[in-house]
MOPAC internal coordinates of N, CA, C and O (Angstrom, degrees):
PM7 1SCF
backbone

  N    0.0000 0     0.00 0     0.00 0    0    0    0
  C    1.4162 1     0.00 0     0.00 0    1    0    0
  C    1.5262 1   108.95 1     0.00 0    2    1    0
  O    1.2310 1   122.50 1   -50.32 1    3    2    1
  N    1.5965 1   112.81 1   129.68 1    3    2    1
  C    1.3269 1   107.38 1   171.16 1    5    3    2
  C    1.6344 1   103.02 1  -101.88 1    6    5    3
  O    1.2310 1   128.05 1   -26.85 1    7    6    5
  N    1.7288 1   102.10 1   153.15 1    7    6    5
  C    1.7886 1   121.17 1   162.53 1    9    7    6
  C    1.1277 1   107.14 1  -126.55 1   10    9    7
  O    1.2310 1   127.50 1   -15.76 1   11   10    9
  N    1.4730 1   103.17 1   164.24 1   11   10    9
  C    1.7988 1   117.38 1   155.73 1   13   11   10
  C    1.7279 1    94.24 1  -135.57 1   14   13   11
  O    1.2310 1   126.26 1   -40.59 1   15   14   13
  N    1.3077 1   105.56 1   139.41 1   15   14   13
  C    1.7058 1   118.71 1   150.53 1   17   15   14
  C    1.3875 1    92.02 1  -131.23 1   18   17   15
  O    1.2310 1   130.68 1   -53.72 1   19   18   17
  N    1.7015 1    97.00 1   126.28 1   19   18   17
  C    1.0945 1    95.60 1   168.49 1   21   19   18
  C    1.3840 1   111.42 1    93.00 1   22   21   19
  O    1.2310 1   130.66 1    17.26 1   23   22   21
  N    1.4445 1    97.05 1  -162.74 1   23   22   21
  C    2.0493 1   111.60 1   154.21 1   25   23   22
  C    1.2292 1    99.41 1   -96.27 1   26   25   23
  O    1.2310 1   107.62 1  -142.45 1   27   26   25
  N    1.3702 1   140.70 1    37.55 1   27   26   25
  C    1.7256 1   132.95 1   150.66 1   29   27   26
  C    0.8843 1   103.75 1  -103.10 1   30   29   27
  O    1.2310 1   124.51 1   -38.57 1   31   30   29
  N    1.3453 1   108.96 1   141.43 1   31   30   29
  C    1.4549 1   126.78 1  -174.95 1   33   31   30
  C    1.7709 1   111.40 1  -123.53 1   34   33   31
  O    1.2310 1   117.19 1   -29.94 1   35   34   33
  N    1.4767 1   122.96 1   150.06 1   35   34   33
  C    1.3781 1    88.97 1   170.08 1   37   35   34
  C    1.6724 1    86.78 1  -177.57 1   38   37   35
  O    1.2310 1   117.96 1   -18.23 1   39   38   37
  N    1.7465 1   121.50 1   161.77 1   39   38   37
  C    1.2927 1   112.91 1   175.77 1   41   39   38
  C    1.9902 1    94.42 1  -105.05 1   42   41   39
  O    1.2310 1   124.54 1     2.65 1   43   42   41
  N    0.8257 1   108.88 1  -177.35 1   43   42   41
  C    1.4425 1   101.77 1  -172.24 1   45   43   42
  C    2.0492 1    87.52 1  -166.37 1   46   45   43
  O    1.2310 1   133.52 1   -18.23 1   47   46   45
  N    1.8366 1    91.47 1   161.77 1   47   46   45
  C    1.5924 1    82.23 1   166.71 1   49   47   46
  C    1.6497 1   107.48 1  -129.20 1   50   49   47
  O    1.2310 1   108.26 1   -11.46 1   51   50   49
  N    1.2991 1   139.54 1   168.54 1   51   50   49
  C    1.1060 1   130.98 1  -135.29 1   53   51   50
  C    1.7550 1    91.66 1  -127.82 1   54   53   51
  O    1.2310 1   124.71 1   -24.52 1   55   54   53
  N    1.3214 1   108.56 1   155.48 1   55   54   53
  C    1.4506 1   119.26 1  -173.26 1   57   55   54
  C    1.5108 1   100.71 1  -112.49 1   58   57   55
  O    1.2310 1   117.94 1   117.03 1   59   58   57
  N    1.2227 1   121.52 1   -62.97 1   59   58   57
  C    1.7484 1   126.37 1   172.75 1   61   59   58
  C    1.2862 1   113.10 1  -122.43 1   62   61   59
  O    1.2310 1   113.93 1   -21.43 1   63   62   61
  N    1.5020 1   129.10 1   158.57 1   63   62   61
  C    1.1353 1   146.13 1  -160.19 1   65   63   62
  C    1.4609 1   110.07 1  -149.21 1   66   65   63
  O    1.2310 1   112.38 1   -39.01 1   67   66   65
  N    1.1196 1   131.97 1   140.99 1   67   66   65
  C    1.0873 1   149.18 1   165.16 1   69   67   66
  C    1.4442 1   128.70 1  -153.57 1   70   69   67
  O    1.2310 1   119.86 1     1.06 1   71   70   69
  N    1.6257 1   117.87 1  -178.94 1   71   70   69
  C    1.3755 1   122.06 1   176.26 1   73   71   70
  C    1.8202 1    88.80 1   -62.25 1   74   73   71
  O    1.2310 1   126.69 1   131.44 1   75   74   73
  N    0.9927 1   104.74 1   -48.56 1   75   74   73
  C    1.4812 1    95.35 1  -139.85 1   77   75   74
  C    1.8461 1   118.58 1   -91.82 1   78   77   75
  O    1.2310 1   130.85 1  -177.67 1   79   78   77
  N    1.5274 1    96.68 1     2.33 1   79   78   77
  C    1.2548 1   122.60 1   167.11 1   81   79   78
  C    1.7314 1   126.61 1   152.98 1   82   81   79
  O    1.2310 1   112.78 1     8.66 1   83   82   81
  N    1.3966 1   131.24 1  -171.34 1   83   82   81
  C    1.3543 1   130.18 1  -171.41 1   85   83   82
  C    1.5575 1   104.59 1  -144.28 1   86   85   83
  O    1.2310 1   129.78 1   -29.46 1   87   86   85
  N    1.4271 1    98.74 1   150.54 1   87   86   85
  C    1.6522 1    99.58 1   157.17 1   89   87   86
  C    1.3831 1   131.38 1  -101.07 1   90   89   87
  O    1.2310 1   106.57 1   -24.00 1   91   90   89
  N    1.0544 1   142.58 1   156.00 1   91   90   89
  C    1.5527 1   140.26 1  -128.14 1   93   91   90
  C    1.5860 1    92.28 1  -139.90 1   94   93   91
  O    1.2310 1   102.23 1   -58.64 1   95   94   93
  N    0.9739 1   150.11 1   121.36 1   95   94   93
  C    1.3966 1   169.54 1    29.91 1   97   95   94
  C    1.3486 1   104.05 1    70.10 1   98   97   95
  O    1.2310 1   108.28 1  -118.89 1   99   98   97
  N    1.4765 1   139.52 1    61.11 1   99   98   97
  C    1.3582 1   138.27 1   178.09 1  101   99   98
  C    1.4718 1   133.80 1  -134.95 1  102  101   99
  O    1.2310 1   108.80 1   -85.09 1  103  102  101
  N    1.0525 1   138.57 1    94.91 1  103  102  101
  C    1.7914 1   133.38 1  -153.98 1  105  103  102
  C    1.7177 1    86.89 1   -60.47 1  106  105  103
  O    1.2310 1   116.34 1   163.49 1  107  106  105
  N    1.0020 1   124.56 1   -16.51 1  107  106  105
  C    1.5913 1   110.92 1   173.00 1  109  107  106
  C    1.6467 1   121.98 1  -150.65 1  110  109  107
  O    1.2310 1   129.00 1   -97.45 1  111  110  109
  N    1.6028 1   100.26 1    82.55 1  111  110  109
  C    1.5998 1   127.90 1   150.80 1  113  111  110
  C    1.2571 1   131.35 1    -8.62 1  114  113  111
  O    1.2310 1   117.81 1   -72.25 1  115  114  113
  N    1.4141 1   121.77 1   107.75 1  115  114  113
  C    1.9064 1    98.62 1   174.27 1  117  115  114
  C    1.4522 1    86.02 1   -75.80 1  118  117  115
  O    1.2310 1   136.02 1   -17.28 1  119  118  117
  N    1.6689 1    86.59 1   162.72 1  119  118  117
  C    1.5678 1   120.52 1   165.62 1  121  119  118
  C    1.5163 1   118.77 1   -48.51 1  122  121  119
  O    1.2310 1   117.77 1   -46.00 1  123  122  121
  N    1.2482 1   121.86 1   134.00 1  123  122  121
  C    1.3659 1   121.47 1   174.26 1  125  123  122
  C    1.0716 1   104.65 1   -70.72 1  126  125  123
  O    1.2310 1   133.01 1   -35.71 1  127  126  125
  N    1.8393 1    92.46 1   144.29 1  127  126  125
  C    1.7291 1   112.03 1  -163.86 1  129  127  126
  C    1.7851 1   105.03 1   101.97 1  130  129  127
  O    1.2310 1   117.96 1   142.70 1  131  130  129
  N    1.1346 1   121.49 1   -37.30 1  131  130  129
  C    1.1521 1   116.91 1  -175.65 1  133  131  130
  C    1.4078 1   113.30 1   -42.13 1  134  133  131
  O    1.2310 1   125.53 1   -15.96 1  135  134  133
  N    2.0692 1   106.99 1   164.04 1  135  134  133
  C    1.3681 1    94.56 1   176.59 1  137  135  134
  C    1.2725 1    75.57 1  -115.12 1  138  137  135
  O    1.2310 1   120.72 1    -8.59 1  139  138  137
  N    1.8987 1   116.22 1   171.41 1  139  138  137
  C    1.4912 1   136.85 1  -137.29 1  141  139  138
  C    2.0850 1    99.27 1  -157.10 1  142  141  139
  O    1.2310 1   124.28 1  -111.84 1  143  142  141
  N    1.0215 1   109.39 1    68.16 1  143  142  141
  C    2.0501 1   102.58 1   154.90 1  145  143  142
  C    0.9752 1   112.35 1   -43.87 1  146  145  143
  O    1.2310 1   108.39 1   -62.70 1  147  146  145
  N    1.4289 1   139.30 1   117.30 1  147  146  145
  C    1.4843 1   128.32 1   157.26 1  149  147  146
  C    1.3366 1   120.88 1  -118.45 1  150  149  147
  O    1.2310 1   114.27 1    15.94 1  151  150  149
  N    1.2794 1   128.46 1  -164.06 1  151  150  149
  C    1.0808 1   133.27 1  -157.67 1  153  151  150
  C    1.3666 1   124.23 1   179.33 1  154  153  151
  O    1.2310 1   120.23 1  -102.34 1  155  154  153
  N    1.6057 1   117.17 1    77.66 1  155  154  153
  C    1.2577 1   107.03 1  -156.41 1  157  155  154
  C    1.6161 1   108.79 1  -103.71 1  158  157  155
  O    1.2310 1   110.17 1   -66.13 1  159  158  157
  N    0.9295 1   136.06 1   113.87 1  159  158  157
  C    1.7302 1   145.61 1   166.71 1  161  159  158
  C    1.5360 1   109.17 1   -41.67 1  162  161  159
  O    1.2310 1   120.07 1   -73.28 1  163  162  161
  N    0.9780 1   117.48 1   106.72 1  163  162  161
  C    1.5488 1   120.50 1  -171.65 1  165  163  162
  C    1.3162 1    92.74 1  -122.97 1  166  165  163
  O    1.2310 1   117.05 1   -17.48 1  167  166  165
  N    2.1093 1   123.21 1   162.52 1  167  166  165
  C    1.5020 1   110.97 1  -167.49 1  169  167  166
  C    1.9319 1    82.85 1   -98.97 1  170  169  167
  O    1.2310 1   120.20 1  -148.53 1  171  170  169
  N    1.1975 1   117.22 1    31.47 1  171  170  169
  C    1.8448 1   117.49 1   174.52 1  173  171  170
  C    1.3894 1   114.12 1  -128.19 1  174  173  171
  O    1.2310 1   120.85 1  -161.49 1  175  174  173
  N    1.4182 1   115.98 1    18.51 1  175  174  173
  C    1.4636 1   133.01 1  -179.59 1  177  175  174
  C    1.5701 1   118.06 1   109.87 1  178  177  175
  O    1.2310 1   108.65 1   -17.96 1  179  178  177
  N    1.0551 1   138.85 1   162.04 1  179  178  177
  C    1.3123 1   149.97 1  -158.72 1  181  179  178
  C    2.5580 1    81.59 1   -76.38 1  182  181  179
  O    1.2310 1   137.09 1    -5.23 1  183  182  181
  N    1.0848 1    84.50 1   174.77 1  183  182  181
  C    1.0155 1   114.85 1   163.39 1  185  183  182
  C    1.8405 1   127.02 1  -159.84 1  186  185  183
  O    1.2310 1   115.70 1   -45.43 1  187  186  185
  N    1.4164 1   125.77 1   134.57 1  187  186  185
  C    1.2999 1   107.39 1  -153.50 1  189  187  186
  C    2.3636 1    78.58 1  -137.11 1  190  189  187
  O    1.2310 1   132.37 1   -47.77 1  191  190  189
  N    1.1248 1    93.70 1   132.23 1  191  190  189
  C    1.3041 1    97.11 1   178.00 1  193  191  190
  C    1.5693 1   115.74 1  -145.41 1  194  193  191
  O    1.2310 1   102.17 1   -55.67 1  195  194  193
  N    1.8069 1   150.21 1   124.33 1  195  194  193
  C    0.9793 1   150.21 1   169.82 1  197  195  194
  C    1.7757 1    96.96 1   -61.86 1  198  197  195
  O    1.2310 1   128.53 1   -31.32 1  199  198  197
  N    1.3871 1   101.17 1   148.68 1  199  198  197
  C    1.4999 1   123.03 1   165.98 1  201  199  198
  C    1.1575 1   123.84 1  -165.22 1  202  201  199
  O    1.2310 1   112.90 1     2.54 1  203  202  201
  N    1.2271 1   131.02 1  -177.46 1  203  202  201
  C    1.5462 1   134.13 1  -156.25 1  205  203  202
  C    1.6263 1   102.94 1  -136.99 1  206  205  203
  O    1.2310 1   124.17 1   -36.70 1  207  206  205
  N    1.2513 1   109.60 1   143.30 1  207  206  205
  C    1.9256 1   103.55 1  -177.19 1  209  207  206
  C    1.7516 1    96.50 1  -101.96 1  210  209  207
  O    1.2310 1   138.77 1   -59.44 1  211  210  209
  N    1.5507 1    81.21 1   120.56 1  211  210  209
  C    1.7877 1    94.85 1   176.42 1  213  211  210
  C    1.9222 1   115.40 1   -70.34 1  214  213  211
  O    1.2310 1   139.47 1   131.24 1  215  214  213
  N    1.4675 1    79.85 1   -48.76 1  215  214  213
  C    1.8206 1    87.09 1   169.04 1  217  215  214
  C    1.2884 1   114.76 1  -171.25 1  218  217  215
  O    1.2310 1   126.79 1    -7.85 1  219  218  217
  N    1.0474 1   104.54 1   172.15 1  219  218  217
  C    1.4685 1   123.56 1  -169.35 1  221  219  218
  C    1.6625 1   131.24 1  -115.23 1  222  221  219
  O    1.2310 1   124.99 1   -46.54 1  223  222  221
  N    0.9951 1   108.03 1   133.46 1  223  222  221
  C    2.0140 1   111.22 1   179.44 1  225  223  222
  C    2.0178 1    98.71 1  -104.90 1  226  225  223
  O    1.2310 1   120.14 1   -92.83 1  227  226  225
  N    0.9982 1   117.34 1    87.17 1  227  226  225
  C    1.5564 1   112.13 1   166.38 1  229  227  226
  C    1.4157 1   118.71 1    -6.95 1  230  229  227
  O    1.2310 1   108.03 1   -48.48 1  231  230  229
  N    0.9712 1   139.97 1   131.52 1  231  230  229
  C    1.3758 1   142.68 1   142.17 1  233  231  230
  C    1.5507 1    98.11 1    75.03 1  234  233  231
  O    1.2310 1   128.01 1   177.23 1  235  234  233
  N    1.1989 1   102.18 1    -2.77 1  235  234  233
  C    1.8126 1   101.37 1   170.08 1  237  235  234
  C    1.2999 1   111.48 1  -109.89 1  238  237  235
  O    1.2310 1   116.03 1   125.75 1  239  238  237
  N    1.5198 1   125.14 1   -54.25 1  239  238  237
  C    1.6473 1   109.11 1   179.70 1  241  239  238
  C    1.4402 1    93.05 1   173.14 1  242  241  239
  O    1.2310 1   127.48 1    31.51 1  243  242  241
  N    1.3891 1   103.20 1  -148.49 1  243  242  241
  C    1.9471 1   124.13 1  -164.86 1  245  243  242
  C    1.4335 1   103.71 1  -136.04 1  246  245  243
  O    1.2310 1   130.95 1   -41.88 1  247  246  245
  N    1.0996 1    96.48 1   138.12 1  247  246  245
  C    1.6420 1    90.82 1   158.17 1  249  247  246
  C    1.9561 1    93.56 1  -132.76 1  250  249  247
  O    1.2310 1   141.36 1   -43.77 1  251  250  249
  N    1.9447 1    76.14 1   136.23 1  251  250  249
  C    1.4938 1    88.37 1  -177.40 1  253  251  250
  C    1.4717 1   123.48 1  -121.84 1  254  253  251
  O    1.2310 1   126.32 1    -5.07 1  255  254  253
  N    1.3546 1   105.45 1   174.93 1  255  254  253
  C    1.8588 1    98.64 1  -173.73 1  257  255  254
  C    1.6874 1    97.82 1  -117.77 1  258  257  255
  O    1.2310 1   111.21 1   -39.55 1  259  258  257
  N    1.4955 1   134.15 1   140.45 1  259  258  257
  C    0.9054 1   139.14 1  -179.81 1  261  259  258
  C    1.7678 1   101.81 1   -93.26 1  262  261  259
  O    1.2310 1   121.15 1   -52.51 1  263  262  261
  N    1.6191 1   115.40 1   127.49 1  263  262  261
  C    1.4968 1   131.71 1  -168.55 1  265  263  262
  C    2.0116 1   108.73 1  -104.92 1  266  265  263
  O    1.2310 1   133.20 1   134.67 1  267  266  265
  N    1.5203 1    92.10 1   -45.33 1  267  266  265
  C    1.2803 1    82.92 1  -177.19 1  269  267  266
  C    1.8942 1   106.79 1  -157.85 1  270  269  267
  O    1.2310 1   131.20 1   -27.83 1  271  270  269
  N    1.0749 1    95.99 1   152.17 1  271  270  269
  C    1.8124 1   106.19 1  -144.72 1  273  271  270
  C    1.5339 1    93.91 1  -162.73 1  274  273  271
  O    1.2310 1   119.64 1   -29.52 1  275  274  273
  N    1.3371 1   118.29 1   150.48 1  275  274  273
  C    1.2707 1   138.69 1  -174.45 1  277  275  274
  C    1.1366 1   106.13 1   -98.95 1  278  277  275
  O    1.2310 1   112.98 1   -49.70 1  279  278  277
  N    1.6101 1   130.87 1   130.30 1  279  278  277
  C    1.5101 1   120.00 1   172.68 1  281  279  278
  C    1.6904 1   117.82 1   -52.67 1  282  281  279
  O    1.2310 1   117.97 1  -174.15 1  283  282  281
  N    1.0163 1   121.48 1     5.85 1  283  282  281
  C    1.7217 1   116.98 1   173.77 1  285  283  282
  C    1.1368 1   102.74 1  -132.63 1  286  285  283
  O    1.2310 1   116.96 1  -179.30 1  287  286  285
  N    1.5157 1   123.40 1     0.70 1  287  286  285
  C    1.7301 1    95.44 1   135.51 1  289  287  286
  C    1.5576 1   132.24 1   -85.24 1  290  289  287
  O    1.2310 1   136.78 1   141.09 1  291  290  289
  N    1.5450 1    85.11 1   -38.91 1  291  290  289
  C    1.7478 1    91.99 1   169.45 1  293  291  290
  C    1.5425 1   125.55 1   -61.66 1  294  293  291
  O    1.2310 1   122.61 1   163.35 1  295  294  293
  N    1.3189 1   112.61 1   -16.65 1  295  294  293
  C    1.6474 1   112.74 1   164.45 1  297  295  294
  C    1.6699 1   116.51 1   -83.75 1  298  297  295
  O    1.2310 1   124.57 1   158.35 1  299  298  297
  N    1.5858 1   108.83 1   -21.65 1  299  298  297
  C    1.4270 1   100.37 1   159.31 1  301  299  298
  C    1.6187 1   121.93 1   -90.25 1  302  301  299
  O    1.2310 1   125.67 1   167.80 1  303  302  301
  N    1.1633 1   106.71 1   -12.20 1  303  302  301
  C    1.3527 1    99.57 1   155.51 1  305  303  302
  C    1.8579 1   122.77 1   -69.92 1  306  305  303
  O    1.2310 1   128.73 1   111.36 1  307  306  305
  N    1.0631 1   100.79 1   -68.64 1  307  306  305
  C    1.8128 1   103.80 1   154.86 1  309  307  306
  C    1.3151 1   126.94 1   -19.64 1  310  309  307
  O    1.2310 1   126.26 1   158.33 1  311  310  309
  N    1.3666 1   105.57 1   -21.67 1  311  310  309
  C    1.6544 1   113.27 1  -164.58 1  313  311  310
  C    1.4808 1    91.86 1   -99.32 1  314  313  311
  O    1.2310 1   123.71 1   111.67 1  315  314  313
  N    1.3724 1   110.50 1   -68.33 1  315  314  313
  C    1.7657 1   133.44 1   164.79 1  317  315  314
  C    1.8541 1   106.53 1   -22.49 1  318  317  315
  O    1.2310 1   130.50 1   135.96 1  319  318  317
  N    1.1694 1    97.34 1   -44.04 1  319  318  317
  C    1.7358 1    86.39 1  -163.95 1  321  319  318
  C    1.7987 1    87.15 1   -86.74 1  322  321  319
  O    1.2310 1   121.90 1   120.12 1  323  322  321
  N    1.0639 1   113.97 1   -59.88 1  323  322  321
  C    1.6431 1   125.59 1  -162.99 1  325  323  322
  C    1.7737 1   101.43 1   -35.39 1  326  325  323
  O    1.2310 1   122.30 1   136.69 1  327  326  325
  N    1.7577 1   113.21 1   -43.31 1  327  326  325
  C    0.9929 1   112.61 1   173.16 1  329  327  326
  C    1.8353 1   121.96 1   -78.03 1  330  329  327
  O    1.2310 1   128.64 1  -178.81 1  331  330  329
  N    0.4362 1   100.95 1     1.19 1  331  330  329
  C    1.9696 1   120.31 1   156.73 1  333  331  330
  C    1.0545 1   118.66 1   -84.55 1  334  333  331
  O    1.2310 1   118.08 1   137.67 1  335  334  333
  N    1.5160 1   121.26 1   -42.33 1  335  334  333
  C    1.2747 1   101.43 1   166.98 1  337  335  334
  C    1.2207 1   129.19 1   -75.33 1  338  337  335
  O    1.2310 1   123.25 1   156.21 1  339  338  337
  N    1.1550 1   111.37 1   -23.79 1  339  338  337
  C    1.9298 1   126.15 1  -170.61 1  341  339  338
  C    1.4129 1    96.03 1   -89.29 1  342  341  339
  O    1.2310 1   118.75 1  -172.94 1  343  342  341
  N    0.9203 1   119.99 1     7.06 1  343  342  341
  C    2.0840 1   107.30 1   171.12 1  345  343  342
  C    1.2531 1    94.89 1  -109.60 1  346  345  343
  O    1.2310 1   120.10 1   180.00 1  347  346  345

């Protein structure tokens, strides 16, 4: 998964996923409150969604909340998770 906050840029890999957000895999976290571009590579098309970092684990990562998303990314996300569960 790629982000930017900010002018940081960075690919990161993800621990949980959901509709309603993910945690971020990063030895260096934006600040909670931040806003978050992402960009997640799914094998059903990219999905690209703004979000906000609820909080943070130091030197471990983010966990974030997804704010705003296009209904055809969020249905390939929907699709993405739904098929996670069924395997």
């Amino acid at each position: 998964m790629a982000w930017e906050a900010g002018s940081h840029r960075s690919v990161s890999r993800l621990e949980t996923l959901s509709l309603g957000g993910v945690f971020i895999h990063t030895p260096e976290p934006a600040p909670v409150g931040s806003m978050i571009n992402m960009l997640l590579d799914m094998p059903n098309g990219d999905v690209r969604a703004r979000a906000i970092v609820r909080r943070v684990a130091p030197s471990k990562g983010m966990g974030i909340e997804f704010i705003s998303m296009t209904p055809e990314d969020r249905a390939r996300l929907n699709k993405q998770i739904q098929g996670m569960l069924n395997s």
